[in-house]
N, C-alpha and C positions, 0 to 999 in steps of 0.2 A: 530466526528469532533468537535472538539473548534473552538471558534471567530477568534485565529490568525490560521488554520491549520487543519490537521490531524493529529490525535495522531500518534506515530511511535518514530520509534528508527533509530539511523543513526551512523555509523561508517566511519568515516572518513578514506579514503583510501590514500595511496600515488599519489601527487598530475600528474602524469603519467600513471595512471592503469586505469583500466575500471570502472564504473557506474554499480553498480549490483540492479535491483527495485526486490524486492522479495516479492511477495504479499502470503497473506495467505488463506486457503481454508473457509466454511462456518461454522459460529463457532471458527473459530482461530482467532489469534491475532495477532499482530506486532511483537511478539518473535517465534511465531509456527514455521519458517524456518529462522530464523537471526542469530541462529551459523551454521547453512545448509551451508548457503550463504560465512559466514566466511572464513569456511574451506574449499568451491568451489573455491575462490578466494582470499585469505587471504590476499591480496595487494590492493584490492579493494574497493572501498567507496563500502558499504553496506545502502541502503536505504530500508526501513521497514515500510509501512503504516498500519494503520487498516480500514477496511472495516468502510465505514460509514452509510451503512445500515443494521437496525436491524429485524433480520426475527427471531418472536417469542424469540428475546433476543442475539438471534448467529449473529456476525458481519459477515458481505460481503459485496462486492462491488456492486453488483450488484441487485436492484429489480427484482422480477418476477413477468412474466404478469399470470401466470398460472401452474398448473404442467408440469415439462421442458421445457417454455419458461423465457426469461431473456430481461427484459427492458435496453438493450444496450447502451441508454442514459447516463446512469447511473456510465458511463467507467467514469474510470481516467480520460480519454481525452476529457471529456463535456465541451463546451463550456462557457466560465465565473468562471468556478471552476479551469481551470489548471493552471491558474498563482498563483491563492492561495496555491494551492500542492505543488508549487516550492517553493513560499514563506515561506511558512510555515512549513515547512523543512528543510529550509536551515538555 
C-alpha cells in the first residue's frame, strides 16, 4: 500500500458495463488475474489491487491468526481503510 492507495491496475471499462474487483491469490499480484478479468468481461472496468500484507515476502490480503485461520479484519471492507481503496484507485 502507498500514502495515496493500493498499488493496482485499473482498466477503464464502458461507462454502462459492470465493475469487475479481481483480486489475487498469495503471492500474486495486481496483474496474476487482470487479462483473466479482461477477457471475462472485456466491456468492463477491470479493478486490480495488490494484497497489502506481506507473509514472509508473498502479498495478500489477508493476515493469519494461525495455520488456516485468517485475521478477517484485514478484508477490503475494514473499516477507515475503504474509502482509501476507493480513493486511491480511482
Amino acid at each position: 500500500m502507498t500514502e495515496t492507495g493500493y498499488v493496482h491496475r485499473l482498466h477503464a471499462g464502458a461507462p454502462d458495463k459492470p465493475i469487475l474487483l479481481v483480486l489475487h491469490g498469495t503471492g500474486g499480484d495486481e496483474n496474476q488475474f487482470f487479462d483473466f478479468g479482461r477477457r471475462l468481461l472485456p466491456e468492463a472496468t477491470i479493478l486490480s489491487p495488490r494484497g497489502d500484507v506481506s507473509e514472509h515476502g508473498a502479498a495478500r490480503f489477508f493476515r493469519r491468526t494461525g495455520e488456516g485461520g485468517l485475521r478477517h479484519a484485514r478484508s477490503l471492507t475494514r473499516d477507515g481503510e475503504d474509502g482509501r481503496l476507493r480513493q486511491g484507485m480511482c
